[in-house]
Each structure stands twice: as C-alpha cells, then as structure tokens.
GUTI-894911 format. One record per atom (N, C-alpha, C): atom name; x, y, z; residue number from 1. Coordinates in steps of 0.1 Angstrom, whole numbers, plus 5000, padded with zeros to 4 digits. Layout:
REC,a,x,y,z,k
REC,CA,X,Y,Z,NUM
...
This chain:
REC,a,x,y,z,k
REC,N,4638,1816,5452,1
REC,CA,4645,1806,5445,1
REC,C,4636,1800,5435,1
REC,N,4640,1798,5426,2
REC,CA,4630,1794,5409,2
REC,C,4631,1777,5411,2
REC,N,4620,1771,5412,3
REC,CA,4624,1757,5417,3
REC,C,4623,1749,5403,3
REC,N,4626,1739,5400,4
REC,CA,4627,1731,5390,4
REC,C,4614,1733,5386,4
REC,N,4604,1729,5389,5
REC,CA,4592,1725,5379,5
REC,C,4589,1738,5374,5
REC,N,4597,1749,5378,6
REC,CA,4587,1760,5371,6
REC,C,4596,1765,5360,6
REC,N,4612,1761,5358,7
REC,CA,4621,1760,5348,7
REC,C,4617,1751,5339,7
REC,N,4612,1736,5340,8
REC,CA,4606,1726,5332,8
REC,C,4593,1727,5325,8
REC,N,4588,1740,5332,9
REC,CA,4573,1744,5323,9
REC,C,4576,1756,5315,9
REC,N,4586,1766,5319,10
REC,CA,4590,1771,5310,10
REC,C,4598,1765,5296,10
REC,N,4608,1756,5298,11
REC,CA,4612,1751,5288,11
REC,C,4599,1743,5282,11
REC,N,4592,1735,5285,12
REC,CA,4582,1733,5277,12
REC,C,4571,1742,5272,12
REC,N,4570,1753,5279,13
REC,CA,4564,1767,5269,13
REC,C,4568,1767,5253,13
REC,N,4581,1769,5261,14
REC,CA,4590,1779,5247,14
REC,C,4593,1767,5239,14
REC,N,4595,1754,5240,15
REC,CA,4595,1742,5228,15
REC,C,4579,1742,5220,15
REC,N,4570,1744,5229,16
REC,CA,4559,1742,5221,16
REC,C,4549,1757,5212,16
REC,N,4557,1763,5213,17
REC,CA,4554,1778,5214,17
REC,C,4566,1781,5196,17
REC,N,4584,1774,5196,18
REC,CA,4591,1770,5188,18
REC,C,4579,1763,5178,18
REC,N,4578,1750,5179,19
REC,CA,4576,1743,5170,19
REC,C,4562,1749,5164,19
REC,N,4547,1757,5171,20
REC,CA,4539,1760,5166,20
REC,C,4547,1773,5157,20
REC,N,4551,1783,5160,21
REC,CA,4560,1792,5151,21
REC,C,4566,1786,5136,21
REC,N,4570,1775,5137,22
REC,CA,4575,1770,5127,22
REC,C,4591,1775,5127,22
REC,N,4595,1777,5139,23
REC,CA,4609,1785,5141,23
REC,C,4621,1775,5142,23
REC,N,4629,1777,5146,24
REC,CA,4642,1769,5146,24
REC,C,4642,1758,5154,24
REC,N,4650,1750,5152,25
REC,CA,4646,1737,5164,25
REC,C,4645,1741,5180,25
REC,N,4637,1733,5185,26
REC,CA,4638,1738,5201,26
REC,C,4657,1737,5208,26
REC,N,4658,1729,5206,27
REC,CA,4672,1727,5211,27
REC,C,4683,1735,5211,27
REC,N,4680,1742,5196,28
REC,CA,4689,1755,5196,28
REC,C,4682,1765,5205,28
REC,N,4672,1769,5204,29
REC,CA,4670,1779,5211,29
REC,C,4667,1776,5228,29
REC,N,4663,1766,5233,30
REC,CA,4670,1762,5242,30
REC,C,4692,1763,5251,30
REC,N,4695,1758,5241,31
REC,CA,4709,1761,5241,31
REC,C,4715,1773,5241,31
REC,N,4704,1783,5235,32
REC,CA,4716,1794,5237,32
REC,C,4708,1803,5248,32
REC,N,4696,1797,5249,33
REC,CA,4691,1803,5262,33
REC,C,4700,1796,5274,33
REC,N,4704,1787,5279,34
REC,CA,4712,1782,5282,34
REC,C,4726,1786,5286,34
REC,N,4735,1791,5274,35
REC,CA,4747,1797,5265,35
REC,C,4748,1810,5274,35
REC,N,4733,1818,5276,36
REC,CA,4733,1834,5279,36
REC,C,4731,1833,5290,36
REC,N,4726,1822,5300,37
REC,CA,4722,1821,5312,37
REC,C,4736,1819,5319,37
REC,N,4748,1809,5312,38
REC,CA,4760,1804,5316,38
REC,C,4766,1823,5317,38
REC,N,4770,1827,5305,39
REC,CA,4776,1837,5306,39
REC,C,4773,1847,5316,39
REC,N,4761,1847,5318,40
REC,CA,4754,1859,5329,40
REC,C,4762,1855,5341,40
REC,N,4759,1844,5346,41
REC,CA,4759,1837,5359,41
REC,C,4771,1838,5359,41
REC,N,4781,1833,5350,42
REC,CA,4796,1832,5350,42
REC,C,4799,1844,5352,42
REC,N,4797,1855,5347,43
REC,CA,4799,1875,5353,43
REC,C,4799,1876,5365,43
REC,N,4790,1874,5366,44
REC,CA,4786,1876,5385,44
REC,C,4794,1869,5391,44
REC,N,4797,1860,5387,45
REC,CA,4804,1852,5402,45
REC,C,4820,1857,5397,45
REC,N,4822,1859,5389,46
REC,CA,4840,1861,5384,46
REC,C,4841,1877,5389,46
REC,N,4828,1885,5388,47
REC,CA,4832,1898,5396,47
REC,C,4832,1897,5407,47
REC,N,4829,1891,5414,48
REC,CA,4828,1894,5431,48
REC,C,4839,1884,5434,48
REC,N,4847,1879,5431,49
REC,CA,4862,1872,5433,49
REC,C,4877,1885,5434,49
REC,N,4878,1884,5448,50
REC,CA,4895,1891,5448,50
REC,C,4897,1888,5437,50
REC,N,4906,1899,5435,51
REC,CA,4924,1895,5428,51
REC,C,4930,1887,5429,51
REC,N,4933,1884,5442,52
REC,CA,4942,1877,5446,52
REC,C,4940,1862,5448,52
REC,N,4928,1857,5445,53
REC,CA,4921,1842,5444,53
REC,C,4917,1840,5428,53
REC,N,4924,1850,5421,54
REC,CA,4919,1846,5406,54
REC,C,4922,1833,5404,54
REC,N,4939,1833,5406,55
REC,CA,4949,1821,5399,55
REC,C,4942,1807,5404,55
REC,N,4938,1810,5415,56
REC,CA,4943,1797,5426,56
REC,C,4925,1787,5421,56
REC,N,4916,1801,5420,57
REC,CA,4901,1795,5416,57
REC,C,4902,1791,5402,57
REC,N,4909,1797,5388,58
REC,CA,4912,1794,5377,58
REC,C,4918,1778,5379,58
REC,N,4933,1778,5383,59
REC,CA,4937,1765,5384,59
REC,C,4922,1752,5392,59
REC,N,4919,1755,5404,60
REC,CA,4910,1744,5404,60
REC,C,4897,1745,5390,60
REC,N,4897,1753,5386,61
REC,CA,4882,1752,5379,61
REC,C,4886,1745,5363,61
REC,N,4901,1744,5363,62
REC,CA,4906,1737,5351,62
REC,C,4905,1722,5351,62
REC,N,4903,1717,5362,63
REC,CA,4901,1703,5364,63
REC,C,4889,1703,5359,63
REC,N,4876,1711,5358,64
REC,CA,4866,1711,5353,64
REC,C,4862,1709,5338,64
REC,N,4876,1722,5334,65
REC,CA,4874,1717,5318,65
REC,C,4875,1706,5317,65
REC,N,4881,1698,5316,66
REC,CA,4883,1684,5311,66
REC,C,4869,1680,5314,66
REC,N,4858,1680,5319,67
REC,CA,4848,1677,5318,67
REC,C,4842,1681,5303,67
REC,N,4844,1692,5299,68
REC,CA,4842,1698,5284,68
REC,C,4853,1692,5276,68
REC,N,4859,1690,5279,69
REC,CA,4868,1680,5266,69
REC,C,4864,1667,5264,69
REC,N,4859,1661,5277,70
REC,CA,4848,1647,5273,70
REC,C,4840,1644,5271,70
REC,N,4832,1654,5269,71
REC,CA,4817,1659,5260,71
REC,C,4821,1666,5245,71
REC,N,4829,1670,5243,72
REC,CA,4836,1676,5231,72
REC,C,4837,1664,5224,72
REC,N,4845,1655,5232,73
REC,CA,4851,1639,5224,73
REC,C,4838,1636,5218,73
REC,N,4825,1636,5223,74
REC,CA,4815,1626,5225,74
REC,C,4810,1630,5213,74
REC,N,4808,1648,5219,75
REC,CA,4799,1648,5203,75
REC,C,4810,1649,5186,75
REC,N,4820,1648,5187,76
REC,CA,4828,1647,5177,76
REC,C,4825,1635,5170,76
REC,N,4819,1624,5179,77
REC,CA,4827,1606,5176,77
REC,C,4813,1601,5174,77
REC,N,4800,1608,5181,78
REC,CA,4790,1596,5178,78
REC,C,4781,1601,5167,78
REC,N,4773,1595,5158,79
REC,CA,4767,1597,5146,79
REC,C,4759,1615,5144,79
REC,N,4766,1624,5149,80
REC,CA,4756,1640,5143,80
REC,C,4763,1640,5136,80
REC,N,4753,1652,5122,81
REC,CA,4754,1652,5112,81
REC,C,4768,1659,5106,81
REC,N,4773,1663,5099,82
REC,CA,4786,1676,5097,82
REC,C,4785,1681,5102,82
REC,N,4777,1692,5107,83
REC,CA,4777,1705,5116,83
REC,C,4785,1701,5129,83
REC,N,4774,1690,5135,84
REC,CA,4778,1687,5149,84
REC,C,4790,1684,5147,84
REC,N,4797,1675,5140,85
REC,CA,4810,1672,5143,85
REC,C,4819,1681,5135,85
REC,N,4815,1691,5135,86
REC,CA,4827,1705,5131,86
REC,C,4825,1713,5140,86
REC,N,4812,1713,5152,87
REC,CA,4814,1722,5161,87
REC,C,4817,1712,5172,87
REC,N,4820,1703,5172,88
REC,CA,4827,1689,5183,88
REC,C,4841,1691,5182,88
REC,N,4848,1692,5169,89
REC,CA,4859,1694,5166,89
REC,C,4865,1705,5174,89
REC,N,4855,1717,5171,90
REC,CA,4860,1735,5173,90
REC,C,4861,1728,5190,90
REC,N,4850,1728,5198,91
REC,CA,4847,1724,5206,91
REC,C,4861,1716,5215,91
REC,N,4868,1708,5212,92
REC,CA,4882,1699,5212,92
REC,C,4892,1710,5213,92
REC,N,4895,1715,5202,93
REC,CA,4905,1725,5206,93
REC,C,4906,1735,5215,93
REC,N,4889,1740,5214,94
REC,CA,4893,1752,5224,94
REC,C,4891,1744,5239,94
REC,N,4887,1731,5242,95
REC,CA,4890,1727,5256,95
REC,C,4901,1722,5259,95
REC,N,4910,1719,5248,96
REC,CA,4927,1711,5249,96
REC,C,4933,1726,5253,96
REC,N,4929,1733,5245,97
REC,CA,4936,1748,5249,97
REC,C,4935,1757,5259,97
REC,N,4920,1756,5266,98
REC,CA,4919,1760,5280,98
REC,C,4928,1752,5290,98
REC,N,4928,1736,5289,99
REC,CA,4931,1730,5300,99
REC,C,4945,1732,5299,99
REC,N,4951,1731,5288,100
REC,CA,4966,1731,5285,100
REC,C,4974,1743,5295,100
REC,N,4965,1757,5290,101
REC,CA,4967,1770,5292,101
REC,C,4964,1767,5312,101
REC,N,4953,1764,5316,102
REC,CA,4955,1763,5331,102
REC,C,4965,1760,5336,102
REC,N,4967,1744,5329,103
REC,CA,4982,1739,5338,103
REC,C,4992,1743,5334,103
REC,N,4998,1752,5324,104
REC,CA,5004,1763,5325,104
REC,C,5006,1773,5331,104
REC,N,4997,1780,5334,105
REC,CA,4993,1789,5344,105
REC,C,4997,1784,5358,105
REC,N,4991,1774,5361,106
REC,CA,4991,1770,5379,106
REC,C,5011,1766,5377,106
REC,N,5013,1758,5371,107
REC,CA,5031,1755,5365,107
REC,C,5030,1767,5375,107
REC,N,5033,1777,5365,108
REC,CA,5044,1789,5365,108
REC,C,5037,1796,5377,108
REC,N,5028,1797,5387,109
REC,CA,5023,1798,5399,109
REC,C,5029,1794,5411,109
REC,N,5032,1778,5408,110
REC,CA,5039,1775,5413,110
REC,C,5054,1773,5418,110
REC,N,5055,1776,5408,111
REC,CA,5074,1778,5408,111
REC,C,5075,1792,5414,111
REC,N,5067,1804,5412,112
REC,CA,5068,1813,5418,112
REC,C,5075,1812,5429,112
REC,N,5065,1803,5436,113
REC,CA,5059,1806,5453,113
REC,C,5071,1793,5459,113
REC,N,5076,1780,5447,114
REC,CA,5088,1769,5453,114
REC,C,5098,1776,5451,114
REC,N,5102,1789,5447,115
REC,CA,5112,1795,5450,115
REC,C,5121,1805,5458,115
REC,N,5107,1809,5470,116
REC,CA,5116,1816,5478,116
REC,C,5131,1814,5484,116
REC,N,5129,1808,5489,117
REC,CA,5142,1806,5501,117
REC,C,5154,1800,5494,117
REC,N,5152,1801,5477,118
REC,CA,5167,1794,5474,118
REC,C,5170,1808,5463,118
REC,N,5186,1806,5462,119
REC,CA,5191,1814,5452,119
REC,C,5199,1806,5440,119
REC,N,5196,1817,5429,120
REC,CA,5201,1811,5419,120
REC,C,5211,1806,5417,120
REC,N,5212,1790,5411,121
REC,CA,5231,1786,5408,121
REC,C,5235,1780,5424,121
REC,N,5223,1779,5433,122
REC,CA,5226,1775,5447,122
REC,C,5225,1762,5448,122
C-alpha cells in the first residue's frame, strides 16, 4: 500500500521539477495526473461489478454527484479568472445532467419493480 508521505514527496518532486522546467503550472499537471488516476481506478472497480448491481450502485453513487455540483457552484461563483468560470459553468451542466439522469434512471427502476402484483386499469 503507497502511504501518504510517499504520494506527498512525489507531488512535491513533480511541482518542483514543473516549475524548474519552466513548464505549465503545477496544478494542471497535477490535476490531470489526478483526472488519469480517477479514470484508471474508476475502470477497475466498474469492471469487476455484476450486471445486475449496475443500476442499484449507479443510483446510490448519484447522491455523490451532487457533491460535484457543489464544487462546480464554487468554482463558477468565486473570483478565477474566465477560464475557470467557463470550465465551472461546463462543469454545472454536466453534474445537473448526471444527477438529473440518475434520478431518472432509479424513477423508472423503480416503478419497474412497484409494479408487480397489480394490473393495468386495476
């Protein structure tokens, strides 16, 4: 297991390693080291998930987004420059649209499953 301090000396490698380069800010490239770290990790755990627990782990993990929609808000509203608040903005829609789309999903999941035992027009 990779314990914190030895992630924290790596990120400070590669920030101080950035700025002698004269390369892009550390934060970006932190971030998307970050970005590829999320994606990796998020693979692996979404393949080793049945079928049949997609919906049910999707629905709870939608309560999550909204965690990303409140950090979306944040960086939209407090003083970064244009960029930030056009990728705060992008940021806003595509978590209104995940969350929206979950509780759609789980909806129509659930009506499925409250419909057995009755018939239609009953």
């Amino acid at each position: 297991m990779i314990s914190l301090a030895i992630l924290q000396d790596a990120a400070q490698a590669a920030t101080e390693q950035a700025e002698a380069a004269g390369a892009a800010s550390p934060y970006i490239i932190m971030g998307l080291w970050v970005l590829f770290l999320a994606i990796f990790v998020g693979f692996e755990l979404i393949t080793k998930v049945p079928p049949t627990l997609h919906t049910p782990l999707m629905s709870g993990a939608n309560a999550i987004s909204g965690i990303t929609l409140v950090g979306a808000l944040f960086c939209a509203g407090v003083g970064y420059p244009f960029l930030g608040k056009l990728l705060g903005f992008l940021a806003i829609v595509m978590a209104t649209t995940n969350v929206v789309g979950g509780f759609l999903v789980t909806d129509r999941m659930l009506r499925m499953f409250g419909q057995r035992g009755k018939k239609k027009g009953a």
